[in-house]
C-alpha positions in Angstrom: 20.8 -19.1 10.1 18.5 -18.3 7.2 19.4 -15.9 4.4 16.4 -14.2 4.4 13.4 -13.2 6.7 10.2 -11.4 4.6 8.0 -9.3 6.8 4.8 -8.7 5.5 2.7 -10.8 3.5 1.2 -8.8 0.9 1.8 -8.4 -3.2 5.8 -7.2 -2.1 5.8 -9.9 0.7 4.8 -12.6 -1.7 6.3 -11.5 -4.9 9.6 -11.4 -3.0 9.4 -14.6 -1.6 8.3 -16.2 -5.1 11.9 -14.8 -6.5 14.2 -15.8 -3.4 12.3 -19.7 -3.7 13.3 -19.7 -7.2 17.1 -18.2 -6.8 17.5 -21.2 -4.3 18.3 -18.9 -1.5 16.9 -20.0 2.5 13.8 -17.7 3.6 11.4 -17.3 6.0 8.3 -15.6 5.2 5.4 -14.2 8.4 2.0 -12.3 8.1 -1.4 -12.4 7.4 -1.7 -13.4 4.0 -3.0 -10.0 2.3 -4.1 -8.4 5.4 -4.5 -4.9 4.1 -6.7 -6.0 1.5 -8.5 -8.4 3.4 -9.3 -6.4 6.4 -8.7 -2.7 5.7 -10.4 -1.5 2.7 -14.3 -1.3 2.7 -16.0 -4.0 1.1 -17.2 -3.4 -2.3 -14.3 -1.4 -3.6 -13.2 -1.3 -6.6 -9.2 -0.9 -7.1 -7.8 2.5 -9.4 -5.2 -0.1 -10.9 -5.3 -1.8 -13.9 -6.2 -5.2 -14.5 -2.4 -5.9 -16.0 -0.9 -3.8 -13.4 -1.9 -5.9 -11.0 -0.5 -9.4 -10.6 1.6 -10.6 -7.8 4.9 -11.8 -9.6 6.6 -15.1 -9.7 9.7 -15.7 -11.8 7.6 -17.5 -14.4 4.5 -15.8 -14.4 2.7 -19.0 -13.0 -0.2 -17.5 -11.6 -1.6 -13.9 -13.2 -4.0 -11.8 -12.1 -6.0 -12.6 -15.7 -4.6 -16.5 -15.5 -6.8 -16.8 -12.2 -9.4 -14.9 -13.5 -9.8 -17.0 -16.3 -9.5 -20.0 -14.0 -12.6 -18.9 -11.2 -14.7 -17.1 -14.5 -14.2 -14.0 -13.3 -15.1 -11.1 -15.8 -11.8 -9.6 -16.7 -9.9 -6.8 -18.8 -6.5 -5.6 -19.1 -7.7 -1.9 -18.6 -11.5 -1.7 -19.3 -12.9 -3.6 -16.3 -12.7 -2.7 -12.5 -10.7 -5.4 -10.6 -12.9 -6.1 -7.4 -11.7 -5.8 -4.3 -12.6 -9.3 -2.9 -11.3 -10.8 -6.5 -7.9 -9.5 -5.8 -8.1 -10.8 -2.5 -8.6 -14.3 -3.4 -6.4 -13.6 -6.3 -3.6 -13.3 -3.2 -4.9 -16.1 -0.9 -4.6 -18.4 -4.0 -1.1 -17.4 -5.0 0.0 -17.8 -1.3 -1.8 -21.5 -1.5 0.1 -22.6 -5.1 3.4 -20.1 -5.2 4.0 -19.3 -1.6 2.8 -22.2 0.4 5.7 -21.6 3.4 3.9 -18.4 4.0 3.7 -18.6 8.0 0.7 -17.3 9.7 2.7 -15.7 12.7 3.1 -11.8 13.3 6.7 -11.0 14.3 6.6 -8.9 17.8 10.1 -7.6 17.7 13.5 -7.3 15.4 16.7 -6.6 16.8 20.4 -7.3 15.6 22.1 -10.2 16.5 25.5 -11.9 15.9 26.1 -12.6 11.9 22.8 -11.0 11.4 18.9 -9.9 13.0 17.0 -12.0 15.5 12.9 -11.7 15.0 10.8 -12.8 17.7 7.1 -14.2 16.7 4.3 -13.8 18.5 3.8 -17.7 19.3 7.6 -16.8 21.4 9.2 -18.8 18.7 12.8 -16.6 17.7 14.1 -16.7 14.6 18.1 -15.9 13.0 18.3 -14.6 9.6 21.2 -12.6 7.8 19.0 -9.9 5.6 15.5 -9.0 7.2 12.8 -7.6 4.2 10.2 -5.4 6.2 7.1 -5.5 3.4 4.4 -4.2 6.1 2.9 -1.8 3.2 0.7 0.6 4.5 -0.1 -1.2 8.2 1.5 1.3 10.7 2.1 4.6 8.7 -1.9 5.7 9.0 -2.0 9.5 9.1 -4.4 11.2 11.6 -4.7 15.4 10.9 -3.7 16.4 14.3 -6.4 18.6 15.2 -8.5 15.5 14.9 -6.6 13.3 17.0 -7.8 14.4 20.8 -11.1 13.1 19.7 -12.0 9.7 21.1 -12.4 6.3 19.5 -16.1 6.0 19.1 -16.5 9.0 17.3 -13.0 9.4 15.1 -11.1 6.4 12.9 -8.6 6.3 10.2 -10.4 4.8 7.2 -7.5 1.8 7.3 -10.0 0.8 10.2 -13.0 -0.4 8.0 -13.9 -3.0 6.2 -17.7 -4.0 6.8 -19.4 -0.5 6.9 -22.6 -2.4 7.9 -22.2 -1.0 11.4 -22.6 2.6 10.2 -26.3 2.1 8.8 -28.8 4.9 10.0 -26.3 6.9 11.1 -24.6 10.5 10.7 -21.3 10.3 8.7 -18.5 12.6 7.9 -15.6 10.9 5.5 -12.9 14.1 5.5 -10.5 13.3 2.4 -10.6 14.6 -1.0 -8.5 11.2 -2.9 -9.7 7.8 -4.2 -9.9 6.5 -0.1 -12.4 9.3 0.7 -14.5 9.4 -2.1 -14.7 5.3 -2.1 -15.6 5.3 1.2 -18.1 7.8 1.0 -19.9 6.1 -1.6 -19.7 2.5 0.1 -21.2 3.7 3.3 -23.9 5.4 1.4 -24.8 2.2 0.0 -24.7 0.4 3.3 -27.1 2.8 4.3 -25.9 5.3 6.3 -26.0 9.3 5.9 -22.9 10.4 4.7 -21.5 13.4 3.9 -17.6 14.1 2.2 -15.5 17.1 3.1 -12.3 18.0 1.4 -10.4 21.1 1.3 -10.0 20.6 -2.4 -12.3 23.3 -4.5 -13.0 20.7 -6.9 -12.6 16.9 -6.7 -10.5 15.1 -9.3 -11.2 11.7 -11.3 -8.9 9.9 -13.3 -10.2 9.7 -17.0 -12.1 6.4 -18.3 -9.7 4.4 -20.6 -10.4 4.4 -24.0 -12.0 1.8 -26.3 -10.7 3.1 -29.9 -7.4 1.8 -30.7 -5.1 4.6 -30.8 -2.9 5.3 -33.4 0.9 5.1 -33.3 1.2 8.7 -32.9 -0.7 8.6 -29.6 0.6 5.3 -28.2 4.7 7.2 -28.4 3.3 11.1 -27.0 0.9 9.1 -24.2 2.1 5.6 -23.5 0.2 3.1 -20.8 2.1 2.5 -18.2 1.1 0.1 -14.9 0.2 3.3 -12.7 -1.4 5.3 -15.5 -1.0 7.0 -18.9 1.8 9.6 -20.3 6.0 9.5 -20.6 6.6 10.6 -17.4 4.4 8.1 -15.7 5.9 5.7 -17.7 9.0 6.8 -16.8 8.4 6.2 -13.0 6.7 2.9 -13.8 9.2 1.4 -15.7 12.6 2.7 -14.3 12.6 2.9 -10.6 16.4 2.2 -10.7 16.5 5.5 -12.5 14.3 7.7 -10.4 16.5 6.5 -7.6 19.4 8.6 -9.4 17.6 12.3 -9.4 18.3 14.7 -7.0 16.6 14.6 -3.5 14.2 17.6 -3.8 13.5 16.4 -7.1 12.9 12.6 -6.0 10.6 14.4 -3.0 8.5 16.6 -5.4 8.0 13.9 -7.8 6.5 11.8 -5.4 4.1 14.3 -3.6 3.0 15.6 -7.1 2.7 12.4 -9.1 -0.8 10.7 -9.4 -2.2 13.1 -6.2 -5.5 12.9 -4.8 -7.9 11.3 -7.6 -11.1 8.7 -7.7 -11.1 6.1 -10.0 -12.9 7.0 -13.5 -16.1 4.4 -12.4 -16.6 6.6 -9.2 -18.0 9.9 -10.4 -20.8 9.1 -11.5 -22.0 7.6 -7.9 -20.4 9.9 -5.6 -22.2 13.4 -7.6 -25.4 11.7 -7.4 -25.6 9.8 -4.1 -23.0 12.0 -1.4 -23.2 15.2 -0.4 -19.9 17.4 -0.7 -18.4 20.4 1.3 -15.8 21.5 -0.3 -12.8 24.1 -0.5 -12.9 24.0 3.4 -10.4 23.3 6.6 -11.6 22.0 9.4 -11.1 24.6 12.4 -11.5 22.7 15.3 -13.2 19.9 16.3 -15.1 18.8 19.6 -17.0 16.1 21.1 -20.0 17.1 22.9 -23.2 14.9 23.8 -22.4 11.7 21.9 -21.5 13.4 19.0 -18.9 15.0 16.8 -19.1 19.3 16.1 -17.0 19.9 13.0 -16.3 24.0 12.5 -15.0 24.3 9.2 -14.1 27.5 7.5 -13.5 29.2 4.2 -10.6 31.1 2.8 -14.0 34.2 2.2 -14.2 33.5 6.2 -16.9 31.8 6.0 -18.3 29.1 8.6 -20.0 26.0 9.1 -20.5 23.8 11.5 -21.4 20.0 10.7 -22.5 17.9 13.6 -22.4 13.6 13.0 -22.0 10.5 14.8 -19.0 9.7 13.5 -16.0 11.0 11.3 -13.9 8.8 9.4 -10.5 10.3 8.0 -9.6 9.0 5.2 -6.3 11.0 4.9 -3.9 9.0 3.4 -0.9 7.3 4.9 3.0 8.8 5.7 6.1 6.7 6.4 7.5 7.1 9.8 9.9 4.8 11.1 8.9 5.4 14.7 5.9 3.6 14.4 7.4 0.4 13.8 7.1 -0.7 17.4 8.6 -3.9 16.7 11.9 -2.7 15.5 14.2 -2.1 18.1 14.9 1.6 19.3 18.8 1.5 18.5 18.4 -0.1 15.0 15.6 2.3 14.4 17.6 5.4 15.5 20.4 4.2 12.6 18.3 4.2 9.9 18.7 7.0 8.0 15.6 8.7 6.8 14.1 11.6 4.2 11.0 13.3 5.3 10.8 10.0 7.3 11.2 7.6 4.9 14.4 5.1 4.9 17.0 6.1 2.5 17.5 3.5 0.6 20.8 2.0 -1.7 20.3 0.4 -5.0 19.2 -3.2 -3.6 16.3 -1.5 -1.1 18.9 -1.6 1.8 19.0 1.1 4.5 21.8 2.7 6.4 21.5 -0.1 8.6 23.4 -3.1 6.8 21.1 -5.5 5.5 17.9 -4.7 6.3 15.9 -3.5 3.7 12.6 -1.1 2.7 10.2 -2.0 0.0 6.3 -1.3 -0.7 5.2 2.7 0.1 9.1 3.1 2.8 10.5 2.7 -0.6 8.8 5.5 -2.2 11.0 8.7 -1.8 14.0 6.6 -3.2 12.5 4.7 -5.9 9.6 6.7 -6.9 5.8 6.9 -6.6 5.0 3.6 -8.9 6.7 2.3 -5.1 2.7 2.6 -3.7 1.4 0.8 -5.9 1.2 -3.5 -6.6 3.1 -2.9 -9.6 6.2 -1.7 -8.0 6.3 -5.2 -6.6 7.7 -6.5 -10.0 10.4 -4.8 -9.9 11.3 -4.9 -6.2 11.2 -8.7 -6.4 13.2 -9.2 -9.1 16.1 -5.9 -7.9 16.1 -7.6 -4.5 16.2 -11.8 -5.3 19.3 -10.9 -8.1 21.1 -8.4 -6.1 20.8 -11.1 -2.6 21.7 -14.2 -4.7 24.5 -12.4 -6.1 25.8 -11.0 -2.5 25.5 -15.0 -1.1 27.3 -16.8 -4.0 30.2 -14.0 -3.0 29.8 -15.2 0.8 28.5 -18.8 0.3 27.5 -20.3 4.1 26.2 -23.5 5.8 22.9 -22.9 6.7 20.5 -25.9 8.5 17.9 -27.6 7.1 15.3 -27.7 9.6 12.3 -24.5 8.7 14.5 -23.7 5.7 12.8 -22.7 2.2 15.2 -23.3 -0.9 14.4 -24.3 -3.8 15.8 -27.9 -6.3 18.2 -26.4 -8.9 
């Protein structure tokens, strides 16, 4: 039986199983190799996160973000250039080829307990044993849909998770509801694939995160306003730095924290574009929505009680993403039922386990107990490290004979 079984292949998925191969412990690690990256954001986008905040981590820092910059000649900065969407992408494909080559291509179809342990079944039939499961699915699953949206069919309503070549939208109607970074990224990328787009928030006034500086600050600044890797200030810092921490405040406090830290922003570089190039109707809520000849009737009204209707082809929501452990089919009903939850997110110990005894949260799941930097690549420092020390520690107590055949460990 392995000790470990990693679900999810992105930065947490991979980071993960870089720190478990070095502890020497047995793992197992399934999923497309950066799917969310590589086939749910549009093309073209440019990530919020700083260059330095976003590496995939191995124990010895083998392959950085700047390291395989430098390597492909790809334009870099720790903070004054955009990292591209299809560079972090590679960036990922290339750490799975040279730290994570036992990354396995295979989707597990269902989890359920077992003797000793979980039992995952892949989707090739293939079932697999492991003491400790790591889910690391990220975002996939945990799409939001505003519900008086949701009765509208396929062709003319998707999440934006759904997108990643906006090519098919050229020449036609758009509506991108949303007032954050997803919205106002895709809004611009479909304008420049050449369809007519249009952005509606209920926000009076979109925000932008500032451009960072070029002066070098002075000591003064650097102490009241640090950097952290999910943006300037102490707080921030705070929640970037000491997760373990954040995990200690109360529970309303952990819960406000989260919804009010680093809201609904566009990166500083996407201003400039958006104002220009998109039209925006704003300070609004959609009333009701209906489908009538091909086409999508949006009645949106105004706190003054004023109205509008908006007709398009199609509307993309770009409306952000909220944990709920009933979506993941795959886990079974009864172990799903067990896990305790908070706003319905897993309530997680110190080591990212839940209620149910070895199986652990990590990625966004994670971020009501460990804090908002928990949505964000750079969380999957931390994670990596917390969980590899805290299961190493917890199997030199309970040392067992595991087989050799499909087993990962790692020459001491």
């Amino acid at each position: 039986m392995l000790d470990v079984a990693i679900v999810g292949a992105g930065p947490y998925g991979l980071s993960i199983a870089a720190h478990l191969k070095n502890s020497g412990m047995s793992f197992r690690i399934f999923g497309r190799p950066m799917d969310s990256w590589v086939a749910h954001m549009p093309k073209g986008m440019l990530l919020k996160s700083d260059g330095f905040a976003s590496d995939i981590y191995d124990p010895d820092a083998r392959l950085t973000l700047e390291r395989f910059c430098a390597e492909r000649g790809i334009e870099y900065s720790h903070t004054q250039i955009p990292v591209r969407l299809d560079t972090f992408s590679s960036y990922g494909s290339a750490f799975r080829e040279r730290i994570v080559p036992e990354l396995e291509e295979k989707m597990v179809v269902a989890l359920d307990e077992a003797p000793g342990g979980f039992s995952l079944r892949l989707d090739d039939g293939q079932s697999v044993a492991a003491r400790r499961v790591v889910l690391a699915v990220g975002i996939t699953h945990f799409e939001h849909m505003p519900e008086d949206l949701a009765h509208l069919p396929a062709e003319l309503l998707s999440h934006s998770y759904r997108h990643h070549d906006l090519e098919k939208f050229r020449g036609r109607e758009v509506v991108v509801l949303g007032g954050g970074s997803s919205a106002i990224d895709m809004a611009i990328l479909l304008h420049e694939s050449g369809a007519r787009v249009q952005l509606v928030a209920r926000q009076k006034a979109l925000k932008f995160h500032g451009a960072p500086e070029t002066r070098t600050r002075s000591l003064w600044e650097r102490i009241r306003k640090p950097q952290s890797g999910i943006g300037p200030g102490l707080k921030t810092k705070l929640y970037a730095d000491a997760p373990n921490l954040f995990r200690l405040l109360p529970e309303q406090t952990r819960l406000d924290i989260v919804r009010r830290t680093l809201g609904p922003a566009g990166g500083w570089f996407t201003k400039d574009k958006l104002m220009k190039n998109v039209p925006l109707v704003l300070g609004c809520t959609t009333e009701r929505a209906e489908a009538r000849d091909g086409k999508v009737h949006l009645h949106l009204r105004w706190t003054d009680g004023k109205q509008q209707e908006i007709v398009a082809d199609h509307v993309i929501a770009a409306t952000g993403y909220k944990v709920n452990m009933e979506r993941l089919k795959f886990l079974n009903p009864a172990i799903r039922s067990r896990v305790k939850t908070l706003q319905g997110s897993p309530v997680l110990y110190a080591n990212f386990e839940s209620s149910v005894p070895n199986l652990h949260f990590v990625g966004i799941a994670a971020a009501t107990s460990f804090g908002p930097v928990m949505r964000f690549a750079f969380g999957a420092g931390f994670t990596a490290r917390k969980l590899a020390q805290s299961m190493h520690k917890s199997a030199t107590k309970s040392p067992a004979t595991l087989p050799a055949s499909r087993v990962v460990t790692a020459a001491k």
